[in-house]
C-alpha positions as CSV (number, residue, x, y, z in Angstrom):
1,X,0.0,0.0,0.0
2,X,1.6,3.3,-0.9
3,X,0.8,6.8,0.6
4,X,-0.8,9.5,-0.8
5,X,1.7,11.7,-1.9
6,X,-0.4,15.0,-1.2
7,X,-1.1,13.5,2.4
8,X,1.7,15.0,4.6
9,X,3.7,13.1,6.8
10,X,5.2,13.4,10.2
11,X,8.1,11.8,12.2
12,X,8.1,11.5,15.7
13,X,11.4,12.2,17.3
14,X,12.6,11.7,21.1
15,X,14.3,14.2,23.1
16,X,17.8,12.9,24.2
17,X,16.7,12.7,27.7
18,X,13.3,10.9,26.4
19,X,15.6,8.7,24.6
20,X,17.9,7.5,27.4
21,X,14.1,6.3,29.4
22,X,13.1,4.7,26.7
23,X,16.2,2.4,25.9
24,X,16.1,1.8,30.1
25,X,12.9,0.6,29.6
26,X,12.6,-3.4,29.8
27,X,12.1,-4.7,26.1
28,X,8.4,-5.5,26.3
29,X,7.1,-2.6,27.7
30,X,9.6,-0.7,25.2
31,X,7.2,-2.4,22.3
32,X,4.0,-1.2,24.2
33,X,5.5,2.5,24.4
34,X,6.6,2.8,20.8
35,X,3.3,2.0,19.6
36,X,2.1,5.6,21.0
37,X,4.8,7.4,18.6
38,X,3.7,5.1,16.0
39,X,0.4,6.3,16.1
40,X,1.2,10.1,16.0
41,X,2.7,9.7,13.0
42,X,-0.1,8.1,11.0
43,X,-2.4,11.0,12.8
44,X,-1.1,13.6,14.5
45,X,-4.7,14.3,16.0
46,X,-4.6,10.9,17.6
47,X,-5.9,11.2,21.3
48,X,-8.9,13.2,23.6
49,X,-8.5,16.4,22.4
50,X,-7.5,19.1,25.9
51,X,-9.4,21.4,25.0
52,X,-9.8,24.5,27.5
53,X,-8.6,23.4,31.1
54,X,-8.9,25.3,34.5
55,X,-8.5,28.7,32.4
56,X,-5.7,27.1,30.4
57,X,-6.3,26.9,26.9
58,X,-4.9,23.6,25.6
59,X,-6.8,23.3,22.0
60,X,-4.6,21.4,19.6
61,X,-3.1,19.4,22.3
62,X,-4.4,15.7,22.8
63,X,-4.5,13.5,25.3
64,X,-1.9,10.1,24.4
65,X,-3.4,7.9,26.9
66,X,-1.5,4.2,26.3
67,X,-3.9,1.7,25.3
68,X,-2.2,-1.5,27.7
């Protein structure tokens, strides 16, 4: 299956401090967190959208609850 060339894509990238968790993470729940990333990439809207919290505005920020 190819992509849509007009569709834009994204790339998820970790932090270096992100990165050094996730590589002291035990392998199996390594798989389980990458699947998160994963998903952003294929939909960057992916999640509960925030919305307006306590007086915060959060709109366009979602909520990337792990699915276990």
């Amino acid at each position: 299956m190819q992509r849509d060339s007009a569709v834009p894509t994204w790339k998820v990238e970790l932090i270096a401090e992100a990165q050094d968790d996730f590589y002291g993470l035990d392998g199996s729940i390594r798989k389980q967190v990458l699947k998160q990333p994963i998903k952003l990439e294929e939909n960057p809207a992916y999640g509960d959208a925030l919305g307006n919290k306590s007086g915060i505005d959060l709109n366009g920020y979602f909520n990337q609850s792990p699915e276990f």
